[in-house]
N, C-alpha and C positions, 0 to 999 in steps of 0.2 A: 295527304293531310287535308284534313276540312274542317272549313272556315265554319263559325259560330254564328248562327244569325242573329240579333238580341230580338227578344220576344217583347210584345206590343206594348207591356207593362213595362218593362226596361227603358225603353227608347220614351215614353213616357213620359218617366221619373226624370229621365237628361234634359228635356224638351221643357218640363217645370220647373228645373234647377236653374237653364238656360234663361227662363222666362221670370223667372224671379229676380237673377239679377241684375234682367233688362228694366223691370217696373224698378228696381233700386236707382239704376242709374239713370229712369228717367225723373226718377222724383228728385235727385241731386240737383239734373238739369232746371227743371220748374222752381224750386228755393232758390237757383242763384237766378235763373231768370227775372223772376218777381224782385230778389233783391237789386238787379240790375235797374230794373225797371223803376223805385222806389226813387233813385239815387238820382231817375232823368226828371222824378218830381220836384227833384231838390234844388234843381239847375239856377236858376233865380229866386232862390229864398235865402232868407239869413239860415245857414243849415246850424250853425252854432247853438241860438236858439231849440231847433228842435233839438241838438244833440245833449244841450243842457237839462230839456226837457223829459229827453228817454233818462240819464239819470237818475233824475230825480222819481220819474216813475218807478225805477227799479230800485226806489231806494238806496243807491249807493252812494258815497261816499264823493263828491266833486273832488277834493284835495286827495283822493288817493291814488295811486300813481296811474291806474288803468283807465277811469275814469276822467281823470284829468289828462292824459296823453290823446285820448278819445276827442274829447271836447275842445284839443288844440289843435287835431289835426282838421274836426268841422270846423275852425274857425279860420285854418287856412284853406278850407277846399275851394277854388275856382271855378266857374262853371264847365271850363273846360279839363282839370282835374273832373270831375264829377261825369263828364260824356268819355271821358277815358275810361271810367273806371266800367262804364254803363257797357260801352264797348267790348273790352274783357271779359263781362259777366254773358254777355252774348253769346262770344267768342269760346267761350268755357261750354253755356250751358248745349252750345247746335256742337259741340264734342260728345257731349252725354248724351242727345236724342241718337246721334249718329250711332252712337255707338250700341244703344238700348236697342234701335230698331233693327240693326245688324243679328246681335244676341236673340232679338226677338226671332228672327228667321234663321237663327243657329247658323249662319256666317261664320267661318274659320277667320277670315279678317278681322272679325269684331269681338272674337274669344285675344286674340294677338293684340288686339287695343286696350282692351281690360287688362290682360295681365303687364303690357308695358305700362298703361297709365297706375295702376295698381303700386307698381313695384316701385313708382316715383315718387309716391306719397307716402311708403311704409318708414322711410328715417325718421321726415317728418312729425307724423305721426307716433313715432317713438318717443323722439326727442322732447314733444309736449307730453306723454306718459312721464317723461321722467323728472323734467320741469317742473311739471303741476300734476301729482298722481291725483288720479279719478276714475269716477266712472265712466263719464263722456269718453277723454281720451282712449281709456280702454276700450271700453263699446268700436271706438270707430276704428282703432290698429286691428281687434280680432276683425269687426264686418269687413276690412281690407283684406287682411290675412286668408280669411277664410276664402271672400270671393277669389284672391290671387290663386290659393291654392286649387281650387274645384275648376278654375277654366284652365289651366296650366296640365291639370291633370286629365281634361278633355283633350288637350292639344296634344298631349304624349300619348294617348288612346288611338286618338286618330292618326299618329304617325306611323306607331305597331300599327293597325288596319291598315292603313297604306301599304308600308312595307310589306306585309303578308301576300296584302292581292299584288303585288310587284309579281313576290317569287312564286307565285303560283301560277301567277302568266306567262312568267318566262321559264318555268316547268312544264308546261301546258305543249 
């Protein structure tokens, strides 16, 4: 039996799928960074204030529920609530570089993080589809979905490939 070699366009195409969905999950890391980041601005300021503030820039409603639940929890944040949260967004975003620059150098570790971290977020992510249908939540269960599926189906590729060159060495 002989083994397939994939041709330079092939391995290519895998190497840009791989590397696309490294630049996704490095740009996840850098938005929660930034917004980690915002929150260690907020440490000693009335954050109520600003949070009253972004409502009203966006227009929305103070007295309605989201808005208002919003601007009660800025008005309980403590600065040490606030270095928690900063913390976390850290803690989150050096998962996503980790994991981006893994997929960047096509890592089988870093295909096994993506679809476990993947597949933790897909209820989630349902569950606001179903909650509040849209487009956002759409958009982000298929971009999960899909990413889950394309490295899941890397990782069963390269399982076949392994097994193959197993029995052909120990045919050999």
């Amino acid at each position: 039996m002989t083994t397939r070699t994939p041709s330079p366009n092939h391995a290519g195409r895998h190497l840009l799928g791989l590397r696309t969905v490294a630049a996704f999950e490095a740009a996840k890391g850098l938005i929660v960074l930034a917004a980690g980041s915002g929150l260690l601005l907020l440490v000693h300021r009335d954050v109520q204030v600003y949070a009253e503030r972004l409502v009203a820039h966006l227009n929305l409603d103070p007295a309605s529920r989201y808005p208002r639940i919003f601007i009660r929890a800025a008005a309980n944040a403590s600065p040490l609530y606030l270095r928690l949260l900063a913390l976390g967004a850290f803690v989150y975003s050096t998962l996503r570089f980790v994991e981006a620059v893994g997929l960047w150098r096509a890592r089988r570790w870093a295909e096994w993080l993506g679809v476990g971290t993947g597949v933790i977020y897909m209820p989630f992510e349902a569950l606001a589809l179903v909650r509040h249908p849209g487009l956002e939540p759409l958009v982000a269960l298929l971009a999960n979905v899909a990413i889950v599926l394309y490295l899941g189906l890397r990782l069963h590729a390269g399982s076949r490939a392994r097994d193959a060159a197993e029995r052909s060495a120990r045919g050999a």
